[in-house]
C-alpha positions in Angstrom: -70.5 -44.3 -72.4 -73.4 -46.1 -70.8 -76.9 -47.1 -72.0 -79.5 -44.5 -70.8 -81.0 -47.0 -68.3 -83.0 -46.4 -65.3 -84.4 -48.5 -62.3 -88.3 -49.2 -61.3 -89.9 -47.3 -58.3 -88.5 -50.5 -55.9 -85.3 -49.7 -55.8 -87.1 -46.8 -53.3 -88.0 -49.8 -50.7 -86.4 -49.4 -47.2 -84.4 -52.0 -44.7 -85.5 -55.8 -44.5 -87.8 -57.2 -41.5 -89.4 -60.6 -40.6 -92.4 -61.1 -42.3 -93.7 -63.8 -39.9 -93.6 -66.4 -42.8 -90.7 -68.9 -43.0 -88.8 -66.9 -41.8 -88.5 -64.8 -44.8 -87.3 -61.0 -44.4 -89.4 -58.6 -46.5 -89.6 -54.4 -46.7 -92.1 -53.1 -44.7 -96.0 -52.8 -46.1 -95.0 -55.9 -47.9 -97.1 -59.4 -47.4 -96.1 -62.9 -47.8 -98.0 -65.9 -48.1 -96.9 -69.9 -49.4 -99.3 -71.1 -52.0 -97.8 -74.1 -52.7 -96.1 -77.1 -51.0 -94.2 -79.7 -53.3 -95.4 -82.8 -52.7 -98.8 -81.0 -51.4 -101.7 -79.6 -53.1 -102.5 -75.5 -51.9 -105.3 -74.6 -49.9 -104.1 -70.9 -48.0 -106.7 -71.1 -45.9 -104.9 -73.6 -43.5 -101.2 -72.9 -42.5 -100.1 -76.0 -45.1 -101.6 -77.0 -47.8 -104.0 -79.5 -47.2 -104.5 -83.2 -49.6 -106.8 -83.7 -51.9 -107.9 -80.2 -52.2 -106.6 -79.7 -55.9 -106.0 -82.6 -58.3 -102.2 -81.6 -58.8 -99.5 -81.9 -56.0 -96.9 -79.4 -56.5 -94.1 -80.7 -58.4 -90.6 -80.9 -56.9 -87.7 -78.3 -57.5 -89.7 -75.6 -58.9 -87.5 -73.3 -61.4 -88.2 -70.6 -63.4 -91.6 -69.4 -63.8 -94.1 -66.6 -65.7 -97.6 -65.2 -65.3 -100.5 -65.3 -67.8 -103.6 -63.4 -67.6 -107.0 -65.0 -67.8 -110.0 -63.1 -69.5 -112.1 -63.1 -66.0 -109.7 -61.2 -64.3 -107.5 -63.9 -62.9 -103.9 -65.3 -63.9 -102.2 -68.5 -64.3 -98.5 -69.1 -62.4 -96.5 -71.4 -64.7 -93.3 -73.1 -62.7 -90.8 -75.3 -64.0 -89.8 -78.8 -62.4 -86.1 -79.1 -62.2 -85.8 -83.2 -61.9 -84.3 -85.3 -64.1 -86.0 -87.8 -64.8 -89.3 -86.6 -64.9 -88.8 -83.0 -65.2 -92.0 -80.7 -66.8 -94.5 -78.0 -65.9 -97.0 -77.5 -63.7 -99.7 -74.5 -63.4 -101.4 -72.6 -59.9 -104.6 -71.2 -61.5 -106.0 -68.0 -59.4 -109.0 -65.9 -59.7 -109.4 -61.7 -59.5 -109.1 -62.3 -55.7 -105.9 -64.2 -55.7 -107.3 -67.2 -54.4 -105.9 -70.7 -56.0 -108.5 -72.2 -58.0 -107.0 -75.2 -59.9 -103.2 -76.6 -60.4 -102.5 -78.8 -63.0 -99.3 -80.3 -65.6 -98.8 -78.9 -68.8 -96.0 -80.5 -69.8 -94.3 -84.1 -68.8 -91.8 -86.6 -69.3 -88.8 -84.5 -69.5 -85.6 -83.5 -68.0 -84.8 -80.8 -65.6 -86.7 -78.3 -66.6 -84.8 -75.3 -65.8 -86.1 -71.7 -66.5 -87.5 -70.6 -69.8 -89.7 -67.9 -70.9 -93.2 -66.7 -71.8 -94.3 -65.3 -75.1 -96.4 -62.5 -76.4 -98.8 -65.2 -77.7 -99.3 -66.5 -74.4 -97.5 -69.7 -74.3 -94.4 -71.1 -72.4 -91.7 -72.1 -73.4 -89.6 -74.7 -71.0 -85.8 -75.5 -71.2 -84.4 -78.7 -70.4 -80.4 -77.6 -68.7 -79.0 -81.3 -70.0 -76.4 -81.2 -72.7 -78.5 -82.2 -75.6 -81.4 -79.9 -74.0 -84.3 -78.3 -75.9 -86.9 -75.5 -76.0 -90.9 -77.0 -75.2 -94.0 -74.9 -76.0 -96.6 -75.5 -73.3 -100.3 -73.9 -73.7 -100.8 -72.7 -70.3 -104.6 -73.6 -70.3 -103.8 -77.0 -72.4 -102.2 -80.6 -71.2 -99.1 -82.1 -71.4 -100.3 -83.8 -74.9 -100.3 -80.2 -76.1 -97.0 -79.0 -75.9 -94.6 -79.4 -78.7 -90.9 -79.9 -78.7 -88.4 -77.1 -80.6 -85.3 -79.0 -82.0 -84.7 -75.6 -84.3 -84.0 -73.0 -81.1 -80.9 -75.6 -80.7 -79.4 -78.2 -78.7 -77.6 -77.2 -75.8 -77.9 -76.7 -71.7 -80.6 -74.4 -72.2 -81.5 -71.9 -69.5 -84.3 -69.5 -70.5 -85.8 -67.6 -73.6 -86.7 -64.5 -74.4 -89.3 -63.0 -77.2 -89.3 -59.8 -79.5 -92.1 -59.4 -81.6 -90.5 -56.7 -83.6 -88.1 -58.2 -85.2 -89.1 -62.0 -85.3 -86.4 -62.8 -82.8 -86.0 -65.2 -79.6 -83.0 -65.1 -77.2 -81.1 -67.9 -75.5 -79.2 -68.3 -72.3 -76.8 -71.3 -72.2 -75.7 -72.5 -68.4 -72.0 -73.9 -69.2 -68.7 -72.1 -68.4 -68.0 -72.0 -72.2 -71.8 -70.7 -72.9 -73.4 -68.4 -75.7 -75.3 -66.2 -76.0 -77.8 -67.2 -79.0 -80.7 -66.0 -81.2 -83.3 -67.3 -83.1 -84.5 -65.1 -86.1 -87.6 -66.5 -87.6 -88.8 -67.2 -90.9 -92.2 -65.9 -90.5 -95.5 -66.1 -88.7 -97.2 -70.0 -87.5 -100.2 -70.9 -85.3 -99.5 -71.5 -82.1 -100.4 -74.7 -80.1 -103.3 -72.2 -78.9 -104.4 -71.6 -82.0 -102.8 -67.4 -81.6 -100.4 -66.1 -84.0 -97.3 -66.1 -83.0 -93.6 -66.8 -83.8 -92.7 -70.0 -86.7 -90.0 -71.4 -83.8 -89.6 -74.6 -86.1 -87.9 -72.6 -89.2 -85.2 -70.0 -88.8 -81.9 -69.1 -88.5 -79.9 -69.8 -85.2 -77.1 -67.7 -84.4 -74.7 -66.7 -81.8 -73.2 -63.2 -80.3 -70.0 -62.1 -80.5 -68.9 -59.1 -78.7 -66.4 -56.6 -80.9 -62.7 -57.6 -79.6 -63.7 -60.6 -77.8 -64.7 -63.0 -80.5 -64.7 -66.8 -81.2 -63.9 -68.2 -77.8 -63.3 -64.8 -76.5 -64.5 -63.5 -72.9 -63.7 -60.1 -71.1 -61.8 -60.6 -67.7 -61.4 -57.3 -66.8 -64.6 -56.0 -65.4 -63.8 -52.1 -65.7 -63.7 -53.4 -69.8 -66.9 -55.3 -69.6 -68.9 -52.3 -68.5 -68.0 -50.1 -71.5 -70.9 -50.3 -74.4 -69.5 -53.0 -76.7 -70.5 -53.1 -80.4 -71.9 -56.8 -81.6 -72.2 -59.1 -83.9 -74.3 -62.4 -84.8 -72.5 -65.7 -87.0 -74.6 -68.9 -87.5 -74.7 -71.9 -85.8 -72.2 -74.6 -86.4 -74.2 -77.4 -87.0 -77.3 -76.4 -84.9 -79.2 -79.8 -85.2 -76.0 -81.3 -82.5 -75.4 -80.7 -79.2 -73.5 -77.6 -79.3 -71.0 -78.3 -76.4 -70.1 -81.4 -78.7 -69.6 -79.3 -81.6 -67.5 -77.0 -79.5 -65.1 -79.9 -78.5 -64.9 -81.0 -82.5 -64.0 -77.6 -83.9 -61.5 -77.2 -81.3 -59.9 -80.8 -81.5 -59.8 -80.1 -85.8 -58.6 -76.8 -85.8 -56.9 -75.5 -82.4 -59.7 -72.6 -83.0 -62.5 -71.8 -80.3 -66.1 -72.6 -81.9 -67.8 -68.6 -83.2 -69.2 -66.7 -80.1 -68.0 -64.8 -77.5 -68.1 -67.1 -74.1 -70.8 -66.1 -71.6 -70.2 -67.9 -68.5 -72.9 -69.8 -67.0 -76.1 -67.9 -68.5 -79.1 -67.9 -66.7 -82.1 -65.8 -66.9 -83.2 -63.7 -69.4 -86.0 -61.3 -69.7 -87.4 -58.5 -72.6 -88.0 -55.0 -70.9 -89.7 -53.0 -74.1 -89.9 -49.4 -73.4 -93.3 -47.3 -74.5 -92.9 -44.7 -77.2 -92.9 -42.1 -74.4 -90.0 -43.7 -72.6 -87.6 -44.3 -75.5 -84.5 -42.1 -75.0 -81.7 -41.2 -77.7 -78.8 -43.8 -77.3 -75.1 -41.8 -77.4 -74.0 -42.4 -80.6 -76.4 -44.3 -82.0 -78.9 -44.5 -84.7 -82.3 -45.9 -82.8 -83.3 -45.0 -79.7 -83.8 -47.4 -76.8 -86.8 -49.5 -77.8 -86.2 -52.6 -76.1 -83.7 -54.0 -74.0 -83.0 -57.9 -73.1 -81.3 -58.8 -69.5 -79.6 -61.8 -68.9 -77.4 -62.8 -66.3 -74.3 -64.6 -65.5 -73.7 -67.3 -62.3 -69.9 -67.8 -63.4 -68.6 -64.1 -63.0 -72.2 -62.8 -61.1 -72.2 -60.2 -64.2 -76.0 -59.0 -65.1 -75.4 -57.8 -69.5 -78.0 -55.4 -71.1 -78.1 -55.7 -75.1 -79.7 -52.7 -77.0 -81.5 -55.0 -79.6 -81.8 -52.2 -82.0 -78.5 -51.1 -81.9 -76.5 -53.8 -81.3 -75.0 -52.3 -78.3 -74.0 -54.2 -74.9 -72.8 -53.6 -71.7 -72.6 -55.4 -68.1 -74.5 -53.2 -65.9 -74.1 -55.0 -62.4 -71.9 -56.9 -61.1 -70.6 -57.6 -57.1 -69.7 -54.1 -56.6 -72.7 -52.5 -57.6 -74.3 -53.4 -54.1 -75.3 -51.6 -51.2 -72.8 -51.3 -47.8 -73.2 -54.0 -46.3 -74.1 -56.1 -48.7 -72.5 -59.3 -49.0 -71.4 -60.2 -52.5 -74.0 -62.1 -54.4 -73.8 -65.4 -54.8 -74.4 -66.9 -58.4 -77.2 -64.2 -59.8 -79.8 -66.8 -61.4 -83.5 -65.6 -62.7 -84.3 -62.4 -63.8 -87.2 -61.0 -64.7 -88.7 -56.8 -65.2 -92.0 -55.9 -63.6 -94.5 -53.8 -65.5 -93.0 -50.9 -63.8 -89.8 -51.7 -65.1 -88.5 -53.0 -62.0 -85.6 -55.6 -62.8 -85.1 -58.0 -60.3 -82.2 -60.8 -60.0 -82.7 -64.2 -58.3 -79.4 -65.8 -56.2 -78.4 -69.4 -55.6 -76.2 -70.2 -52.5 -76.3 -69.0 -49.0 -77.3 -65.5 -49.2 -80.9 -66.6 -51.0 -82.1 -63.2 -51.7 -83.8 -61.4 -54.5 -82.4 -58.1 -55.8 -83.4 -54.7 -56.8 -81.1 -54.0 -60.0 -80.2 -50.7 -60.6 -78.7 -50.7 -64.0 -74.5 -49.2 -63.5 -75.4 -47.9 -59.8 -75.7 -49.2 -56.3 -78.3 -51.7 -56.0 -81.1 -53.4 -53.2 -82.2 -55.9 -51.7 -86.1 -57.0 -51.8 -86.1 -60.2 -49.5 -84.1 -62.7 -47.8 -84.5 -66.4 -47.1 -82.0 -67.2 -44.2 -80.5 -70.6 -44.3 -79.1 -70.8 -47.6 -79.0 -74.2 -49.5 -81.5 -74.1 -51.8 -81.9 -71.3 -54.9 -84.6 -68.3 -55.5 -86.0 -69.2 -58.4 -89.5 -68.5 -60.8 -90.0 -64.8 -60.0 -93.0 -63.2 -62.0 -95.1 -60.4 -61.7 -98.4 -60.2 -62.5 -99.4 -57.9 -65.5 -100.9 -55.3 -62.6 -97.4 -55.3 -60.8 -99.4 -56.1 -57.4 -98.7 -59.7 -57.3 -94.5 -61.2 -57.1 -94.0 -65.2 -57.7 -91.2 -66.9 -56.7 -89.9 -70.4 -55.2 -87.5 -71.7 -52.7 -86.2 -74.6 -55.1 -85.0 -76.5 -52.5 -87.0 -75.4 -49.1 -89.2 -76.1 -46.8 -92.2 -75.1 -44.9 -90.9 -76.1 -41.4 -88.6 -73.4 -41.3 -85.2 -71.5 -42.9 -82.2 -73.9 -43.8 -84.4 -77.6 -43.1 -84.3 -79.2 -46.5 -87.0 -79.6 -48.3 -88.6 -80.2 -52.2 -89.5 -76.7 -52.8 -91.9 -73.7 -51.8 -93.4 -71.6 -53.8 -94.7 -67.9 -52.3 -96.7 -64.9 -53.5 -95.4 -61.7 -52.2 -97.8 -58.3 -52.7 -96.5 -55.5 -53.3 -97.9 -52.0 -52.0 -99.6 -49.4 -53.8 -96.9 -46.5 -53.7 -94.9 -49.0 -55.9 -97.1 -50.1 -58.4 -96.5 -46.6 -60.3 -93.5 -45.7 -62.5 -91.1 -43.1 -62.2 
């Protein structure tokens, strides 16, 4: 049995050329430009950005990123700084033309900001990857004074977040070799630091997944195993106000038991893909049909899982040999993130530096390459139109593939004939 899942129309995009731009190899009909420069401010009508042109310099080590909308037609870029100290959030305004407008902080002063994830309410919230991490809410049209920290979404490495409105529930990647997988079910409804309604992410009940069979410390070597549909379950938190890796240590010291949860190894991003009334399909076996589906993925084993929310159903649905010939292996899967056309696409770390086309249990593509390797492909976001990709080289720079650098940040357009779903 596998979940009734089914790729966006890029997974129809054809062999890999030079775009003219860094170096970077794109499909053709694609375009590339840099928009921002860390260290610089972003003006694209010169080849670099220029100084002085926008009060902001791009911050260094940009992470994981998301898009907001803006009521005249434009959108806001969000991008994580992944420094420690110093850390936060900085913002690349655009208008209806995709021209940079303004770039700005939105949240400071903490510690390497790593990915995170937006919310139906139209905030972001950033995770700090440090052992006693937390979750920040950051108003993307507000200051760093506005954001407020999250102690109740727990206290661990945190990688990124996810949000379902429909049942009151956030999801948490943790980047450790012993990781969870957590959630956060709310009490209720609060007002947002932007004054919407949203998600009360300060009272709740934090819990942790545990896959049938694999429970308490439990993790499933054997691949072929980990791609058969898996019931779950959720347990609470031991002692969520501490450090959970802490915790972990404690209970295994006392006891000579492994802490509740089954072990994830090194989470990274995770992204909601929520499925219209017209595309929900009858799950095998199952009471509910496939409303909504979270991604997350995996560095430690290079493992991509799909949980059906409503049905408390998981399955891995890639992993290294779910790429095309000649692919090489990836090399840590990072960032994730689903386009309006349900495209799902998976960042890599390492040497490879590419993004990925997932096709969920079959062969898979490749949507761009940076040669050189070094650095990470972090931050990508689609725009809600589907026209516009974000990403970053975390670590890259300007002058060319494999010179070091303090990070680049691109917008890559995406043509017509792919902005419609299957």
């Amino acid at each position: 049995m596998e979940l009734p899942l089914s790729a966006g129309p890029l997974i129809d995009i054809g062999q890999l050329q030079d775009s003219g731009v860094d170096g970077i190899l794109i499909p053709e009909g694609f375009r590339i430009r840099r928009v921002a420069i860390s260290g610089l401010t972003a003006d694209t009508s010169l080849p670099l950005p220029s100084l002085g042109i926008i009060n902001y310099p791009w911050h260094i080590f940009p992470d994981g990123g998301a898009v907001f909308d803006l009521d005249d037609g434009g959108w806001i870029y969000v991008s994580n700084s992944e420094i420690a100290p110093g850390g936060g959030v900085g913002v690349l305004k655009f208008n209806s033309e995709s021209q940079i407008t303004d770039s700005y902080q939105i949240l400071r002063g903490t510690r390497r900001n790593c990915a995170g994830g937006p919310t139906p309410w139209q905030t972001w919230l950033s995770c700090e990857e440090v052992t006693d991490g937390k979750v920040f809410e950051c108003d993307p049209l507000g200051t760093p004074d506005t954001a407020q920290e999250l102690p109740a979404l727990g206290i661990f490495n945190h990688e990124a977040v996810a949000v379902d409105m429909k049942t009151r529930t956030l999801y948490l990647t943790e980047d450790a070799g012993d990781g969870r997988l957590y959630r956060f079910r709310s009490s209720g409804m609060a007002t947002s630091i932007n004054g919407r309604q949203g998600l009360d992410m300060q009272n709740g009940v934090l819990e942790v997944l545990e896959i049938e069979g694999f429970e308490a410390g439990g993790y499933q070597e054997d691949i072929a195993q980990a791609r058969t549909v898996k019931r779950v379950t959720w347990v609470p938190v031991i002692s969520p106000e501490r450090a959970q890796s802490r915790v972990r240590s404690e209970i295994q010291d006392a006891t000579g038991q492994a802490a509740p949860g089954t072990i994830f190894r090194g989470g990274e991003g995770i992204w909601l893909q929520e499925l219209a009334p017209s595309e929900q399909v009858a799950v095998e076996g199952a009471p509910n049909p496939l409303r909504a589906v979270i991604y997350f993925a995996c560095k430690g084993d290079n493992r991509v899982y799909a949980l059906d929310i409503d049905n408390d159903l998981i399955e891995v649905v890639f992993d290294n040999e779910q790429l095309m010939a000649p692919d090489i292996p990836f090399d840590d899967v990072d960032n994730l993130t689903v386009s309006p056309m349900n495209d799902i696409i998976v960042a890599e770390d390492g040497e490879a530096m590419r993004l990925m086309v997932m096709n969920p249990n079959g062969p898979s593509k490749i949507l761009l390459q940076i040669p050189g390797g070094g650095s990470e492909l972090t931050g990508p976001a689609f725009t809600s139109s589907g026209k516009f990709l974000y990403f970053s080289n975390q670590r890259g720079s300007a002058l060319g593939p494999g010179i070091p650098g303090l990070g680049t940040t691109y917008e890559l357009e995406i043509p017509d004939q792919y902005l419609a779903a299957n």
